[in-house]
C-alpha positions as a printed NumPy array, in Angstrom:
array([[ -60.702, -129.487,   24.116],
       [ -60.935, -128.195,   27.657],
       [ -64.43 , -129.396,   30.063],
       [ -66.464, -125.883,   28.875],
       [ -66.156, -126.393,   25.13 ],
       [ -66.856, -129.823,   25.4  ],
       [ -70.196, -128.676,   27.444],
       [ -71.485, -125.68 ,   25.164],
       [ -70.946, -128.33 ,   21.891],
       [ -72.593, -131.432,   23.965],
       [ -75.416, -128.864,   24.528],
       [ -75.939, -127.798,   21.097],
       [ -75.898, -131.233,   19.774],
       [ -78.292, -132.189,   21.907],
       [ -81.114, -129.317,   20.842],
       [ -80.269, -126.437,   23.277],
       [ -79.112, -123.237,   21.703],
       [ -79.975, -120.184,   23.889],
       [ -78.551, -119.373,   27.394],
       [ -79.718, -116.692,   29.664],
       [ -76.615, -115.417,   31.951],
       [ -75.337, -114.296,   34.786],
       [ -71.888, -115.448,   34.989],
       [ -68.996, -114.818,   37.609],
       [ -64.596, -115.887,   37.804],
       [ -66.   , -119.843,   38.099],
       [ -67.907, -119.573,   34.753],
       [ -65.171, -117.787,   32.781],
       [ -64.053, -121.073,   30.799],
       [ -67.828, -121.097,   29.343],
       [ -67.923, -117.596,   28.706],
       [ -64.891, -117.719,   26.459],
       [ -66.136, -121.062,   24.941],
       [ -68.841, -119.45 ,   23.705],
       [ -66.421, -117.699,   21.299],
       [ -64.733, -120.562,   20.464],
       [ -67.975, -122.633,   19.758],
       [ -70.199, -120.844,   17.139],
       [ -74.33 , -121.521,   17.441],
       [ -74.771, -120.839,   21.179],
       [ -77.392, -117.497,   21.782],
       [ -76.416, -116.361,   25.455],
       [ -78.606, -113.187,   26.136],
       [ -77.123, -111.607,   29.67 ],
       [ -79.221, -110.471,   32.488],
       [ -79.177, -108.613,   35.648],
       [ -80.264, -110.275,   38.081],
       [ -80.576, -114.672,   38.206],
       [ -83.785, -114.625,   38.741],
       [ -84.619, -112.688,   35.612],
       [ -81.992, -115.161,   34.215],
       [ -84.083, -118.56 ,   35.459],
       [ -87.84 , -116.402,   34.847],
       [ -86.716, -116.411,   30.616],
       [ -85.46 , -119.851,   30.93 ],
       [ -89.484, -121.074,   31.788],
       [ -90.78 , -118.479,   29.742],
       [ -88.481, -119.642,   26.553],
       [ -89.612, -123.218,   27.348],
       [ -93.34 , -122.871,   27.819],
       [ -92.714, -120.835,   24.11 ],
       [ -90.426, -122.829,   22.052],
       [ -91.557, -126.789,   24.157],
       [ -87.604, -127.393,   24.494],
       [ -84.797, -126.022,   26.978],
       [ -82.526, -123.242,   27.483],
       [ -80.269, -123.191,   29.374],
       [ -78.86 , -120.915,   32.398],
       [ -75.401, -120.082,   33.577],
       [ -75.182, -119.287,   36.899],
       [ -72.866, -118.036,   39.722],
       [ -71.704, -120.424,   42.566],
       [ -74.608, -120.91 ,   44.862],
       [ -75.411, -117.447,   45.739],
       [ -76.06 , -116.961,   42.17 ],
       [ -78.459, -120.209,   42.613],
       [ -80.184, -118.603,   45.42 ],
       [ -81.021, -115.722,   43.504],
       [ -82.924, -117.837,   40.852],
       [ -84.533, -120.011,   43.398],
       [ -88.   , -118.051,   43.046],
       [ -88.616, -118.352,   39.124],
       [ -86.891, -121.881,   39.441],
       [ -89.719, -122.643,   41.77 ],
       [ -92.314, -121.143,   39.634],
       [ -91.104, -123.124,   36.84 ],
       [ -91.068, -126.493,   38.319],
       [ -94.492, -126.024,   39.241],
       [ -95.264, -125.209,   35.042],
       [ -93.709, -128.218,   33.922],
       [ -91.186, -126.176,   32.264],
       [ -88.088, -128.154,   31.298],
       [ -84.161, -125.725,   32.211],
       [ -80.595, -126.997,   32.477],
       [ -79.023, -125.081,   34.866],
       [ -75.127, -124.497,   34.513],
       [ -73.959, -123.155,   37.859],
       [ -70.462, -122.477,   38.713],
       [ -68.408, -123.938,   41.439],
       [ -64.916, -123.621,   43.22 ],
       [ -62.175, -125.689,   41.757],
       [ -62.083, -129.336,   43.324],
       [ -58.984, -128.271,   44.851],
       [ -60.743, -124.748,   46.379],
       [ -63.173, -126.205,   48.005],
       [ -61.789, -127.371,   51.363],
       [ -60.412, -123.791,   52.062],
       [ -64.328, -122.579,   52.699],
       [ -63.053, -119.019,   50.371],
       [ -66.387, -117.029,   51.056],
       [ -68.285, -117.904,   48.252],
       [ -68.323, -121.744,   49.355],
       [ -71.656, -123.167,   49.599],
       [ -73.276, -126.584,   49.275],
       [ -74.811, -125.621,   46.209],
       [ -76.555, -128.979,   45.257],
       [ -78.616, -128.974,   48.834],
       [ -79.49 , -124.845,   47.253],
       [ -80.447, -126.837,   44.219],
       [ -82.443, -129.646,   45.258],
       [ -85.284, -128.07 ,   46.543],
       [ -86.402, -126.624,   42.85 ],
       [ -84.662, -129.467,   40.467],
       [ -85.41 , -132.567,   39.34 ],
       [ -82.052, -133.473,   38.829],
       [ -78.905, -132.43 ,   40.493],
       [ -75.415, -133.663,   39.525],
       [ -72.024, -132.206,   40.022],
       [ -69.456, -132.891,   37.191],
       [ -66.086, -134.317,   38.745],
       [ -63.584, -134.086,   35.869],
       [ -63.417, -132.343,   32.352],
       [ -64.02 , -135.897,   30.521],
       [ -67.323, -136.224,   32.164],
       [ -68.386, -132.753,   31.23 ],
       [ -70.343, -133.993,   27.941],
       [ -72.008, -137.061,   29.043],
       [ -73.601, -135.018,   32.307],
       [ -74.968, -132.232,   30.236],
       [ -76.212, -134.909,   27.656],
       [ -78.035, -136.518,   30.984],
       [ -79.243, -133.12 ,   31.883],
       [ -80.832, -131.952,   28.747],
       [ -83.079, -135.403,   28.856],
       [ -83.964, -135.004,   32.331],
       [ -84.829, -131.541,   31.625],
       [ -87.173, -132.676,   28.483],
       [ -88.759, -135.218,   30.597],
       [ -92.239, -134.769,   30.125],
       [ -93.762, -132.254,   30.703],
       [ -90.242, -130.728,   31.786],
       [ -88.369, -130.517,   34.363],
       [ -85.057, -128.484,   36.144],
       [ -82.298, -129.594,   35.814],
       [ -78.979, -128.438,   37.736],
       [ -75.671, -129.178,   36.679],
       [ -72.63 , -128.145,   39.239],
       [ -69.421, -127.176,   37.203],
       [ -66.343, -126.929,   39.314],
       [ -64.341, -124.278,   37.51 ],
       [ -61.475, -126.885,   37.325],
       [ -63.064, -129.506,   35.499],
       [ -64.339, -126.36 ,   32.81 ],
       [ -60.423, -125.153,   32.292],
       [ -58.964, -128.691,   31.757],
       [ -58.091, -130.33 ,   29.286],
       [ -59.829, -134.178,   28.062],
       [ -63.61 , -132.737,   27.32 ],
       [ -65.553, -135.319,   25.27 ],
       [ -68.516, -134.243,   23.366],
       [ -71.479, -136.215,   24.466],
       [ -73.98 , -137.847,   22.164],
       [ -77.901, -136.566,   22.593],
       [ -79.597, -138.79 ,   24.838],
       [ -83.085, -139.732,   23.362],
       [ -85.667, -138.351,   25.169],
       [ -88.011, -140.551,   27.078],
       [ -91.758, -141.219,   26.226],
       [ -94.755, -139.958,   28.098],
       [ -95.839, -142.889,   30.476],
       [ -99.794, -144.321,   29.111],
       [-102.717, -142.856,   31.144],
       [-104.803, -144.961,   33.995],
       [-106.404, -147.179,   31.474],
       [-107.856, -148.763,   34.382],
       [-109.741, -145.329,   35.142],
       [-110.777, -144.876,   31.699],
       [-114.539, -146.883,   31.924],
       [-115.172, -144.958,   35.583],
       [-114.041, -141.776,   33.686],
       [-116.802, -142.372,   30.357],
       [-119.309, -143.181,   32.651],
       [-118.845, -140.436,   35.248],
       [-118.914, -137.63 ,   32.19 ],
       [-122.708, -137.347,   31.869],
       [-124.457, -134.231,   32.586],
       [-123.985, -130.887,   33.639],
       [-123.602, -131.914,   36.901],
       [-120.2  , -133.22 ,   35.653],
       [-116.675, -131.926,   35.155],
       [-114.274, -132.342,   33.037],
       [-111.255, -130.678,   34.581],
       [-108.141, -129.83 ,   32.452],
       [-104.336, -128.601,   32.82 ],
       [-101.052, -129.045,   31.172],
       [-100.597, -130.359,   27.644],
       [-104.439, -130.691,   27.374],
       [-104.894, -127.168,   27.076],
       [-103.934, -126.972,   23.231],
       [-105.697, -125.592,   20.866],
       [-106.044, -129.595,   19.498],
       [-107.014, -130.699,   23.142],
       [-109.58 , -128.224,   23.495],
       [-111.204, -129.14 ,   20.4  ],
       [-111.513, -132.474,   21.524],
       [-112.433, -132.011,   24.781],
       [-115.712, -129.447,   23.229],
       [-116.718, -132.698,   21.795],
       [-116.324, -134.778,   25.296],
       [-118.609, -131.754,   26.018],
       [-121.149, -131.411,   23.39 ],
       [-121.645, -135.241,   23.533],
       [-122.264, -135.757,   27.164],
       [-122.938, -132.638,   28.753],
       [-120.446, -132.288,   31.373],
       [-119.097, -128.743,   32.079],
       [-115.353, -127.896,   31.138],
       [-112.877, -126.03 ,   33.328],
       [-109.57 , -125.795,   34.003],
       [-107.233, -124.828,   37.029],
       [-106.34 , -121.33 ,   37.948],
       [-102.922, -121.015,   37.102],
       [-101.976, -122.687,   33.574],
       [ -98.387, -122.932,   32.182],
       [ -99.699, -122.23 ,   28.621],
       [-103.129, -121.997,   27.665],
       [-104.555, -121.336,   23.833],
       [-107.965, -119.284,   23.312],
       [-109.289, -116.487,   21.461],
       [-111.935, -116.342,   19.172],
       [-112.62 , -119.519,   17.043],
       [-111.511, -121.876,   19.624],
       [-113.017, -123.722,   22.878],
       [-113.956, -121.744,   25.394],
       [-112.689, -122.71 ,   28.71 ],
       [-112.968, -120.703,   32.041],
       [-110.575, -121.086,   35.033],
       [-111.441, -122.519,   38.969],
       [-111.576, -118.995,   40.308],
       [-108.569, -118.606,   42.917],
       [-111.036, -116.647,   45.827],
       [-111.926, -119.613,   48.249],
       [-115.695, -118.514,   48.386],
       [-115.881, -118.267,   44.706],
       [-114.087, -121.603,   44.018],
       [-116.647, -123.312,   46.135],
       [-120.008, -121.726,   44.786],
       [-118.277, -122.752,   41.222],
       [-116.943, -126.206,   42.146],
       [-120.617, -127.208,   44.014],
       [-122.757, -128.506,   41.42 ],
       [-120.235, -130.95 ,   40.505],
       [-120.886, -134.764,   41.785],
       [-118.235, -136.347,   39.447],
       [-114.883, -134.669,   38.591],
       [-112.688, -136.096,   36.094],
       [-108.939, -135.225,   35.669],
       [-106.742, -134.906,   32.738],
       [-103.595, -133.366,   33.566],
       [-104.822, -131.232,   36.21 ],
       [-104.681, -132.215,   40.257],
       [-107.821, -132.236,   42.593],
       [-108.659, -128.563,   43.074],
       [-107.394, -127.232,   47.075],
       [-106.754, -123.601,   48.142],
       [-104.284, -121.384,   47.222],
       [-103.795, -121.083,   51.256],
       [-105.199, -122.556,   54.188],
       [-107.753, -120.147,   55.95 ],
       [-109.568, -119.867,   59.211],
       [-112.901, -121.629,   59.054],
       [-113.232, -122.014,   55.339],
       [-111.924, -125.92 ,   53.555],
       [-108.783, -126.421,   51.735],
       [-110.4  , -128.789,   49.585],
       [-112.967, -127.039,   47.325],
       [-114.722, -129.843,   46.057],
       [-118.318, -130.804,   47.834],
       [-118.248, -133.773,   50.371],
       [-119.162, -136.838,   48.488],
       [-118.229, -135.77 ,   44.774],
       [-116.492, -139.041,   42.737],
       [-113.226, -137.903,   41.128],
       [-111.255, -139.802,   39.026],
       [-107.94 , -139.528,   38.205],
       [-107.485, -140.323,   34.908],
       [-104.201, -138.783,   33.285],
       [-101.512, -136.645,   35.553],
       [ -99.58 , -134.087,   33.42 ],
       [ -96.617, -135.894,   32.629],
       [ -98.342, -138.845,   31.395],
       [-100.021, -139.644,   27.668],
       [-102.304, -136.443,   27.792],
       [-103.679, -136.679,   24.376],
       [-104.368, -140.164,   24.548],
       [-106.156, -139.777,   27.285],
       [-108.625, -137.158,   25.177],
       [-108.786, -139.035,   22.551],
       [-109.976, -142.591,   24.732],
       [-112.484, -140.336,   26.48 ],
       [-114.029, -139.021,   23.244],
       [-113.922, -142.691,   21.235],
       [-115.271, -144.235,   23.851],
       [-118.624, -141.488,   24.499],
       [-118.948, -141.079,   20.788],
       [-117.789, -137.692,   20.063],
       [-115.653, -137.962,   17.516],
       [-117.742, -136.742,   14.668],
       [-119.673, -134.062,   17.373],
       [-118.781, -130.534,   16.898],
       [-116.871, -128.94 ,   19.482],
       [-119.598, -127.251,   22.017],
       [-118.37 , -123.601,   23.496],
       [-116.475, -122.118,   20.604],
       [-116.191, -118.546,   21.682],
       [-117.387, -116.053,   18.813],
       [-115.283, -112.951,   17.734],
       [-116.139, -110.329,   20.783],
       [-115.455, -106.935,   20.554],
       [-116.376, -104.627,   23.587],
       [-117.665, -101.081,   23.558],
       [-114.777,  -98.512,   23.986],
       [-114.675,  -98.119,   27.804],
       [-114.313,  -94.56 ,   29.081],
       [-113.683,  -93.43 ,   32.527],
       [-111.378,  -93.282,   35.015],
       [-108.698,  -97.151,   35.352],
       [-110.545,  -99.623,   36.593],
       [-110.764, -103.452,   36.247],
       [-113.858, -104.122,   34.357],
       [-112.598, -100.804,   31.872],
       [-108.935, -102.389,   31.358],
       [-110.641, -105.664,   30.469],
       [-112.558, -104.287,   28.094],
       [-109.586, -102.468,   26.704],
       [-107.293, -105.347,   26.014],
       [-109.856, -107.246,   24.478],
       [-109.964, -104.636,   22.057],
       [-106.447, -104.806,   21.601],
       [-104.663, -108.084,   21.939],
       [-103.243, -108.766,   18.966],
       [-103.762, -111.942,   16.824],
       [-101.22 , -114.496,   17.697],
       [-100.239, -112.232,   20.998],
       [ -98.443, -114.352,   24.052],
       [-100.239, -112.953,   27.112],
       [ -98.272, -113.106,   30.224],
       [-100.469, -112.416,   32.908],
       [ -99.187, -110.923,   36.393],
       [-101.605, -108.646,   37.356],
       [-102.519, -110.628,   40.44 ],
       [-106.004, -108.149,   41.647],
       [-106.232, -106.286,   38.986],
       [-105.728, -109.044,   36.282],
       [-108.858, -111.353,   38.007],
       [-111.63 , -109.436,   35.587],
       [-109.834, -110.185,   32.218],
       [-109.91 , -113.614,   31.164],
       [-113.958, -113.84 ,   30.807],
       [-113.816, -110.002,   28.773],
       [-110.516, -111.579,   26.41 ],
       [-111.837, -114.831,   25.685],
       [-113.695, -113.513,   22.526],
       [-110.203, -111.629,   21.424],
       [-107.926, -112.373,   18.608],
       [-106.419, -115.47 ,   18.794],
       [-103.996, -115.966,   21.514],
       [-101.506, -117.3  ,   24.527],
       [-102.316, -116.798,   27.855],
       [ -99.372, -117.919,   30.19 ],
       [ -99.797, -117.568,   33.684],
       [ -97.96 , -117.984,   37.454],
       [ -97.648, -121.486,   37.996],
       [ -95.663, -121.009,   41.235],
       [ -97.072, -118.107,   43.193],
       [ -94.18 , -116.603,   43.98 ],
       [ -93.984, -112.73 ,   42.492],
       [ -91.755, -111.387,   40.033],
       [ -91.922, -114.029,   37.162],
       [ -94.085, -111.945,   34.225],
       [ -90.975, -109.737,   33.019],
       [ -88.711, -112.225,   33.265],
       [ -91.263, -114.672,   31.561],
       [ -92.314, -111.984,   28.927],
       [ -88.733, -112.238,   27.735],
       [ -88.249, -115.995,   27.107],
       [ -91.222, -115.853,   25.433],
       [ -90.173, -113.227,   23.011],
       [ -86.674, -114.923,   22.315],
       [ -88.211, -117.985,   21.685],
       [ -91.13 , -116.434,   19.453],
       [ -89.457, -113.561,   18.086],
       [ -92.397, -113.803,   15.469],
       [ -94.807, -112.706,   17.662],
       [ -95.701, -109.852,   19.721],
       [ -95.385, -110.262,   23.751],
       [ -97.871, -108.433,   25.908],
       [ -97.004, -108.546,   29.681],
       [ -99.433, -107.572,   32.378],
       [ -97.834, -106.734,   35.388],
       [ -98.812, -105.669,   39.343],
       [ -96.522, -102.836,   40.794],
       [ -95.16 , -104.776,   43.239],
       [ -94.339, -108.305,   41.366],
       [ -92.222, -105.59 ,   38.747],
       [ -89.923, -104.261,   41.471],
       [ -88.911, -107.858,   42.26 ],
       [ -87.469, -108.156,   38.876],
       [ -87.468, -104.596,   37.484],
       [ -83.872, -105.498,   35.941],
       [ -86.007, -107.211,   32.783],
       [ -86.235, -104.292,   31.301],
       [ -82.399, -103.663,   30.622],
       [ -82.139, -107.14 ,   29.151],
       [ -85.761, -105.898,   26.795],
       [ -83.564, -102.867,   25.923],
       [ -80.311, -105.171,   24.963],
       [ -82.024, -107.226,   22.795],
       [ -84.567, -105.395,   21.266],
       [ -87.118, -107.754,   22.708],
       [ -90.811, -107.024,   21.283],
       [ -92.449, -106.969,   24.286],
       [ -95.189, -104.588,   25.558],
       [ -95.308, -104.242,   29.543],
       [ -98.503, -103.395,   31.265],
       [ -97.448, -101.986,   34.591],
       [-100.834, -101.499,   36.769],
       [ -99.549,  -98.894,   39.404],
       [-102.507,  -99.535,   42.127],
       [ -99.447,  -98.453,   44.654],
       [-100.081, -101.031,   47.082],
       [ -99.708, -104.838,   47.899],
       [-103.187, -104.646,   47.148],
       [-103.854, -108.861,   47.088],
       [-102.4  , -108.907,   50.552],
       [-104.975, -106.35 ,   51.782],
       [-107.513, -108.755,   50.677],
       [-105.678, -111.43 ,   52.739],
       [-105.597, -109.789,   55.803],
       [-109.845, -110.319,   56.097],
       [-109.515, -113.745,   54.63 ],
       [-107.02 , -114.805,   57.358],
       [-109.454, -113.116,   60.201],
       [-107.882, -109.997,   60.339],
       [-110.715, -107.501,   60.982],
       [-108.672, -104.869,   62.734],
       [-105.631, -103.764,   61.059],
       [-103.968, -100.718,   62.515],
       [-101.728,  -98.701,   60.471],
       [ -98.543, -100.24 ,   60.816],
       [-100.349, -103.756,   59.334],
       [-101.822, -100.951,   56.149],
       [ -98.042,  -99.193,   56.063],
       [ -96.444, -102.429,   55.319],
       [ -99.079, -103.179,   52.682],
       [ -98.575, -100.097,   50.813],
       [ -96.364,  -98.636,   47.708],
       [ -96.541,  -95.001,   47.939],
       [ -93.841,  -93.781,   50.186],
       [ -92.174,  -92.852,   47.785],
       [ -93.964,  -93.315,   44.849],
       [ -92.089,  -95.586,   42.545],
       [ -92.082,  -93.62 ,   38.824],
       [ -91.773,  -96.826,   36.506],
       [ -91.694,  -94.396,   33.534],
       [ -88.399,  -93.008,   34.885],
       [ -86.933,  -96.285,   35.427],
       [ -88.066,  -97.995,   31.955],
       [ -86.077,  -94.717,   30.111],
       [ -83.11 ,  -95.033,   32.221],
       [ -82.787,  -98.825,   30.906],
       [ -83.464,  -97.904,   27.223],
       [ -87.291,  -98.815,   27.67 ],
       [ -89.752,  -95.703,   25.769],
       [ -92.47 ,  -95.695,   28.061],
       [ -95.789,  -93.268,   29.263],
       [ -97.971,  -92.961,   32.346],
       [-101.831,  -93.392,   32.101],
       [-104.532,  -92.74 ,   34.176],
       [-108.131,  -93.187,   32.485],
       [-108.973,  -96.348,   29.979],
       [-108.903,  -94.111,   26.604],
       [-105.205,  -93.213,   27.13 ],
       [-104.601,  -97.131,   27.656],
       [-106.246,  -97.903,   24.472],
       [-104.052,  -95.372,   22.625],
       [-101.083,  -96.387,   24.794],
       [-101.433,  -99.936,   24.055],
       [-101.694,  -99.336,   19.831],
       [ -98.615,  -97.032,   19.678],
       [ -97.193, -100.099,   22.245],
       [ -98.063, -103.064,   19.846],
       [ -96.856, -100.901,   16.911],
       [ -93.442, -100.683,   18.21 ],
       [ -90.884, -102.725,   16.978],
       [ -89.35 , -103.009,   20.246],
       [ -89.848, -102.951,   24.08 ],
       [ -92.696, -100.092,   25.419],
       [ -93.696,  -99.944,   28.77 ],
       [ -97.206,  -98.513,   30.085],
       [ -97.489,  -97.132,   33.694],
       [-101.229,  -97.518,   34.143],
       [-102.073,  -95.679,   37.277],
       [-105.072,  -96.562,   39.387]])
């Protein structure tokens, strides 16, 4: 057994089964063991960031790892954005990456790079295998650090030598390791500060459950506190028939009106809410001077014990859940694309069980209050900031949940950065409906330029903001990668768009011009 069968059978016996790829010369020995070693799904991609953008998508989805197989560090560097996104979702990825021979790599060939300092930045874990015999027992190590809650990156370095020899041992699975308790100490400063509605109950992470939120309407009904949660949320579960919980809005003047009433804050797997940037003459932290907040569970400690001391110890168990959002159906919007219309058009259209995998960035701020009386559903959003995850995202989701239909909502410009999703839709029949909102400009970073004290952009500053010289034609480029797809411009043609979308067995893209 050479060093790349022993990994790909180390791998499956430890619970991973699905690779997205990208592979070059160094990762040729895996490649071909993944004809030698039966159970291993590896779905190829175009581009490594689409490649590391399924990987969190796939965990968020199925709550274990994939894994990735990468290309030297160059390939690395091109996954570094959706690995960033996805260390800042908790989401749990081995990363394979190829790398010179041990023999190679004093010669500096071109594609020599130190690819564990590329690595380090956007892993938890970084290790470079040294011989084929050690093969198995790293990947063992890197599918529990990767499961470590509530996941983490993980990048393994495989010098194309140590994949080709011979001596590979099959690893056993290394047990994964227990949440750490919550701050018991916190948890009498945390009872007594949840009284009133001038108190918050702040929430992120695994507390965010449909089972969590229950709970936490009780915490709720019982004492009267208010319940929010942060504005960007790795996985979130709501629809009608479950507890209603609204986001910190991500404007810094909004934030603070929201945040001010608030004199105790307490956390459960969600940090102290700060800016999204610093700006001139406005805080970075959005709480009000003087407010009491107590850290009472991180998210990657013992979330639902947490919940479950909080609401034994005020007396909720037997109270119903308060804020249980009733089935909502909007009016049929008419008129010309606009926010407020598009809201009201995917609340009358989500699907029951849908994943929604929101990038709209502007456009996408006015749907979560109109959607949260929709079917059932998964709301998944940017954990990272950095553009270009929702495609890439949309289809780890749908390989892990091939059950259930995928709805992606998508800005212009974030779909350019990884426009090579759709190929990979196309390949493997992915059922995934894209939103694509065509506003034809960075239109978030026109916004920006006033927060940051720009009152007096010329028209270079507005040319380098904007999307329409040339037009991009998303239609043309979903058909040419095997994508059906149609243009829109007013909110009854998205209606009918989306149906003949969700009805598709299949990939369908939506250009939604604005």
């Amino acid at each position: 057994m050479n060093g790349a069968e022993s990994l790909v059978k180390t791998l499956l016996e430890s619970g991973l089964d699905t690779c997205f790829t990208n592979p070059g010369t160094s990762e040729m020995h895996f490649v071909a063991a993944l004809d030698h070693v039966p159970g291993m799904r590896s779905i190829l991609v175009l581009q490594e960031g689409v490649a590391t953008g399924a990987a969190d998508g796939y965990f968020r989805m199925a709550r274990k790892p994939a894994c990735t197989l990468l290309h030297l560090g160059p390939g690395l560097a091109n996954g570094l954005s959706n690995l960033h996104n996805a260390k800042k979702a908790g989401s749990g990825i081995v990363n394979i990456v190829g790398e010179h021979a041990v023999s190679h790599i004093e010669l500096d060939a071109p594609l020599t790079s130190d690819i564990e300092g590329i690595a380090r930045p956007v892993s938890h874990w970084v290790h470079t295998s040294m011989s084929a015999s050690d093969v198995g027992a790293d990947a063992a190590k890197a599918v529990q650090a990767a499961n470590l809650a509530p996941g983490q990156v993980a990048t393994l370095m495989l010098p194309s030598d140590t994949a080709w020899n011979t001596g590979g041992k099959v690893a056993e699975p290394l047990a994964p390791q227990p949440r750490p308790p919550f701050d018991a100490t916190a948890l009498d400063d945390a009872v007594a500060a949840l009284s009133g509605p001038d108190s918050l109950l702040l929430l992120g992470g695994a507390a965010l459950t449909e089972d969590m939120l229950e709970i936490a309407g009780r915490i709720s009904a019982k004492t009267g506190c208010k319940l929010l949660c942060e504005w960007a949320n790795a996985r979130l579960e709501r629809g009608a028939g479950r507890v209603v919980i609204n986001r910190v809005p991500y404007p810094i003047d909004q934030a603070l009106e929201v945040l001010k009433p608030f004199k105790r804050i307490v956390l459960i797997g969600a940090r102290a809410p700060i800016g999204f940037f610093a700006y001139p003459d406005k805080p970075a932290i959005l709480t009000a001077e003087g407010t009491q907040i107590i850290d009472l569970c991180r998210t990657s400690q013992d979330i639902a014990g947490a919940l479950n001391a909080v609401c034994d110890n005020v007396g909720a168990a037997e109270t119903p859940p308060a804020g249980i959002a009733p089935n909502a159906v909007p009016d049929k919007p008419t008129g010309p694309l606009e926010p407020g219309g598009i809201a009201d058009v995917l609340a009358r259209s989500i699907p029951r069980d849908a994943i929604v995998v929101d990038e709209a960035i502007t456009t996408g701020r006015s749907f979560f209050p109109a959607t949260a009386g929709a079917p059932r559903h998964t709301w998944l959003n940017n954990c990272g900031g950095s553009i270009g995850y929702g495609m890439p995202v949309a289809i780890g989701a749908a390989v892990a949940c091939p059950e259930r239909k995928v709805l992606a909502l998508v800005g212009d410009g974030s779909a350019m950065y990884t426009i090579q999703s759709l190929w990979t839709m196309a390949r493997e029949n992915l059922d995934v409906t894209i939103v694509i909102f065509a506003n034809r400009v960075y239109k978030i970073l026109r916004g920006e330029l006033t927060n940051v004290g720009v009152s007096n952009a010329g028209p270079k500053a507005i040319d380098m903001l904007s999307l329409d010289q040339p037009t991009l034609r998303f239609v043309e480029m979903a058909k040419s990668m095997g994508v059906d797809a149609t243009q829109v411009t007013d909110c009854a043609a998205l209606e009918l768009a989306l149906e003949t979308g969700l009805a598709t067995k299949g990939p369908y893209l939506i250009e939604a011009v604005m």
